[in-house]
C-alpha positions as CSV (number, residue, x, y, z in Angstrom):
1,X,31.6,0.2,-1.6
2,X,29.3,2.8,-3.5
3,X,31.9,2.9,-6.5
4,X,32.1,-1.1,-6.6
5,X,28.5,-1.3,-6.1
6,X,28.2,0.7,-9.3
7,X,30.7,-1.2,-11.5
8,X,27.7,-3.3,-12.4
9,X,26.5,-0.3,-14.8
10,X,23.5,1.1,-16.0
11,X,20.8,-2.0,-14.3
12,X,22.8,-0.8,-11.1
13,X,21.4,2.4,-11.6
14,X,18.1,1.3,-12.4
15,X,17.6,-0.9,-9.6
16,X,18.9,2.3,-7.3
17,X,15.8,4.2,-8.8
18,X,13.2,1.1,-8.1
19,X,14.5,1.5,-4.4
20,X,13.9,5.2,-4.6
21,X,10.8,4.9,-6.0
22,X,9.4,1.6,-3.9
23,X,10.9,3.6,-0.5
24,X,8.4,6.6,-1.5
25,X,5.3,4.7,-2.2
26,X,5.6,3.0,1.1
27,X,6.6,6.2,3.0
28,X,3.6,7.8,1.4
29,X,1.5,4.8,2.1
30,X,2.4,5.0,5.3
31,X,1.5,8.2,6.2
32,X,-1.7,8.1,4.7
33,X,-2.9,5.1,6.4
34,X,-2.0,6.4,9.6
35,X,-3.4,10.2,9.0
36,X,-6.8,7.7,7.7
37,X,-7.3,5.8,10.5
38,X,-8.4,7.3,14.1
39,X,-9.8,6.3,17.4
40,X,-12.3,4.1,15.8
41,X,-13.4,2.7,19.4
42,X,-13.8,6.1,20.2
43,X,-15.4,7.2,17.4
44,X,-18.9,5.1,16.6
45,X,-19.7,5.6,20.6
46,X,-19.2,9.6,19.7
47,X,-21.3,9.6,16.7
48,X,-24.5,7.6,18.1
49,X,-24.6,9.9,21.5
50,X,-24.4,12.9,19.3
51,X,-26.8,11.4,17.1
52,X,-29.0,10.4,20.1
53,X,-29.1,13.8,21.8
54,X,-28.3,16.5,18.8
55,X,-29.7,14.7,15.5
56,X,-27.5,13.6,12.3
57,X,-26.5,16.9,11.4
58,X,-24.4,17.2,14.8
59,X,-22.7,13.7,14.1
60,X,-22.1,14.7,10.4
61,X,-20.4,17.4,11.6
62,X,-18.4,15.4,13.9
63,X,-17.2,13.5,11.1
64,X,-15.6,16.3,9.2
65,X,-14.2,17.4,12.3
66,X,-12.2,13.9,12.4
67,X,-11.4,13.1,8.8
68,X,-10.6,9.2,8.3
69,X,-11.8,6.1,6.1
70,X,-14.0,5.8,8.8
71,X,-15.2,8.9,9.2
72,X,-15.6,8.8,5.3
73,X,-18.0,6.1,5.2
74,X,-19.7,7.2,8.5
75,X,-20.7,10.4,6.4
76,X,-22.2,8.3,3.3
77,X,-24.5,6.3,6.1
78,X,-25.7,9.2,7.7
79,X,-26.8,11.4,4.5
80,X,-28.7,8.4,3.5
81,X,-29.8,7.3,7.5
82,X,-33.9,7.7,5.9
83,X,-33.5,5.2,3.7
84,X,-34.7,1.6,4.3
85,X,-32.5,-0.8,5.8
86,X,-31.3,-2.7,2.2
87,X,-31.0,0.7,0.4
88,X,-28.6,1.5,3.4
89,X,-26.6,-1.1,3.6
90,X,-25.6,-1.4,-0.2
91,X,-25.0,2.3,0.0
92,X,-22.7,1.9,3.0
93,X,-20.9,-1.1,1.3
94,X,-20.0,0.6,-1.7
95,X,-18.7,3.6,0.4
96,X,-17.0,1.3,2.4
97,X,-15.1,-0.9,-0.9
98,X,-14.9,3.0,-2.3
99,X,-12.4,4.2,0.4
100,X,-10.5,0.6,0.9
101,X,-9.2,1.2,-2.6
102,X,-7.8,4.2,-1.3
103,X,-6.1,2.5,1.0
104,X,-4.5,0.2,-1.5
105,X,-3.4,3.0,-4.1
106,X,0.3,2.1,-5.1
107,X,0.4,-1.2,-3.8
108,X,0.4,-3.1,-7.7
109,X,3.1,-0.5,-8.4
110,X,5.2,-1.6,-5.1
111,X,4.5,-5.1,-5.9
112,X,5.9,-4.4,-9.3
113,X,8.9,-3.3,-8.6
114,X,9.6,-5.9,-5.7
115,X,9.0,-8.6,-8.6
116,X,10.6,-7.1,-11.2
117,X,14.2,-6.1,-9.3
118,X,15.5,-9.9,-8.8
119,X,14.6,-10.2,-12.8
120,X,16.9,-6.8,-13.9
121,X,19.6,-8.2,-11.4
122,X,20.0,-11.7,-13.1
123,X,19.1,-9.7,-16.9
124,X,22.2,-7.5,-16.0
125,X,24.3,-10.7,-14.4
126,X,23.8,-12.4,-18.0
127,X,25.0,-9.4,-20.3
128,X,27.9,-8.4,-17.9
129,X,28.7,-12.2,-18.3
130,X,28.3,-12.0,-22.3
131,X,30.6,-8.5,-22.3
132,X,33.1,-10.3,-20.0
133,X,33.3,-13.9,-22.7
134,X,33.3,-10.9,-25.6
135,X,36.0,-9.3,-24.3
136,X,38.1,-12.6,-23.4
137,X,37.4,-13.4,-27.3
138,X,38.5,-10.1,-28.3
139,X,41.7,-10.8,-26.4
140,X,42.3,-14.2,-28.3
141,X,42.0,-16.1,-24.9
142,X,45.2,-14.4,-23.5
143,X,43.8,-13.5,-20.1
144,X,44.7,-14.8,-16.4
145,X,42.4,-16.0,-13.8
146,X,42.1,-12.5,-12.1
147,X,41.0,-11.1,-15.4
148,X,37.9,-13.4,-15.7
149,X,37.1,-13.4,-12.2
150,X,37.1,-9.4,-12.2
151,X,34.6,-9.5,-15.1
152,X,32.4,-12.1,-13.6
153,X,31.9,-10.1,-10.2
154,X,30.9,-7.1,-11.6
155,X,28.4,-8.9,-13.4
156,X,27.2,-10.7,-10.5
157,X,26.9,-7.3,-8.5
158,X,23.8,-6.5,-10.5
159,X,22.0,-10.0,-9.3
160,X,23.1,-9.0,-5.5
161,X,21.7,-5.2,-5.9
162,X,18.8,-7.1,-7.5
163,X,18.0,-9.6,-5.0
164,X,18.6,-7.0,-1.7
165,X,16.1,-4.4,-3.7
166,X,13.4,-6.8,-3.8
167,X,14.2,-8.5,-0.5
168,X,13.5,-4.4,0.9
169,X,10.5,-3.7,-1.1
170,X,9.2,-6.9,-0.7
171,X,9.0,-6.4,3.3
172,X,7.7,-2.9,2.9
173,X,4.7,-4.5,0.5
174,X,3.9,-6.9,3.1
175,X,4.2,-4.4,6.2
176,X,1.6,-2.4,4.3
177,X,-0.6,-5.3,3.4
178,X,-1.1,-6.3,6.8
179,X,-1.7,-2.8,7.9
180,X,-4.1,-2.3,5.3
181,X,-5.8,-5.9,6.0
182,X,-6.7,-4.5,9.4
183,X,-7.9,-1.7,9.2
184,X,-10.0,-2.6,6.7
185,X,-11.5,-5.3,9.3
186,X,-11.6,-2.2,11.7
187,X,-13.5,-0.6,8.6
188,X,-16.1,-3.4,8.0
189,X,-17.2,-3.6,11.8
190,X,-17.4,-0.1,12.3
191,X,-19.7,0.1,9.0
192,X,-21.7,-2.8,10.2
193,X,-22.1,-1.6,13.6
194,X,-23.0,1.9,12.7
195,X,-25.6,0.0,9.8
196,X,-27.1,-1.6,12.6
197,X,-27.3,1.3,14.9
198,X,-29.1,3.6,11.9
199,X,-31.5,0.4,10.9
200,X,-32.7,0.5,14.6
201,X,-33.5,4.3,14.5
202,X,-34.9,4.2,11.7
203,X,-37.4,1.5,13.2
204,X,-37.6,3.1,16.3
205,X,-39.0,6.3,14.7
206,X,-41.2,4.3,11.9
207,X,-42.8,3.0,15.5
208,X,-43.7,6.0,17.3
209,X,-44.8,8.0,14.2
């Protein structure tokens, strides 16, 4: 099947090393977004009663303990917890848009690929085609059904490797954009939540000074 599957020549080959390369992005993806993301119900409830009873230096410190997007932007809030509340929250935001292209590094390059396979498939279908007419010309039309029909299936084997290559990195694309599409919703409450929790110290403090 291997040695058929490579009669279709060098777009064969090409396609092979999209699959490689697509396969490796989303492996890589993959394993970042899940080392990146933690026990975020755990983790705001950790970092305000540390906060609460041992000051912003203990949570900081419990966010380089547990090293995640989340943890990432929790850190850029609480270095800049004194400041007032809009200060704060456009600092937050920009941490938090900072690390969510993070999460989406590779993706236009997956995306690529995925688009671009189907394309090499039908470019290589069309010049096997014009190699198999060329040769049939070169021949001065003396050839038999089985002839042609052997040179136009190992055209059309670079439009199947095509199509299944982007059909594969296509799904892995999508898997990854819904992972990434919630957790950056789990990214955005967390910063909100943790924004609102700082805001109220901050008032809170401004109160009893």
């Amino acid at each position: 099947m291997i040695g058929i599957l490579f009669k279709g020549g060098i777009i064969v080959y090409l396609l092979f090393i999209f699959s490689i390369i697509g396969i490796a992005i989303f492996i890589e993806r993959l394993k970042f977004l899940r080392h990146s993301m933690n026990k975020s119900n755990d983790f705001l409830p950790a970092i305000k009663e540390l906060y609460n009873t041992e000051g912003v230096k203990a949570a900081y410190r419990y966010c380089n303990l547990h090293p995640s997007i989340i943890s990432s932007v929790f850190k850029v809030g609480l270095r800049n917890a004194s400041k007032s509340g809009s200060e704060l929250r456009a600092i937050i935001e920009s941490a938090g848009e900072l690390e969510i292209r993070k999460l989406e590094r590779n993706l236009i390059v997956l995306a690529t690929l995925a688009g671009v396979a189907p394309l090499m498939g039908f470019f290589g279908t069309v010049t096997g085609m014009i190699k198999a007419f060329m040769e049939i010309e070169t021949l001065g039309g003396n050839v038999n059904a089985s002839v042609l029909a052997g040179g136009i299936w190992e055209a059309l084997i670079t439009t199947a490797v095509g199509l299944a290559v982007a059909i594969v990195l296509h799904l892995a694309y999508n898997y990854l954009i819904n992972y990434i599409e919630r957790h950056i919703l789990d990214v955005e409450e967390n910063s909100i939540e943790l924004l609102s929790f700082l805001i109220g110290k901050e008032d809170n403090e401004i109160q009893t000074a």
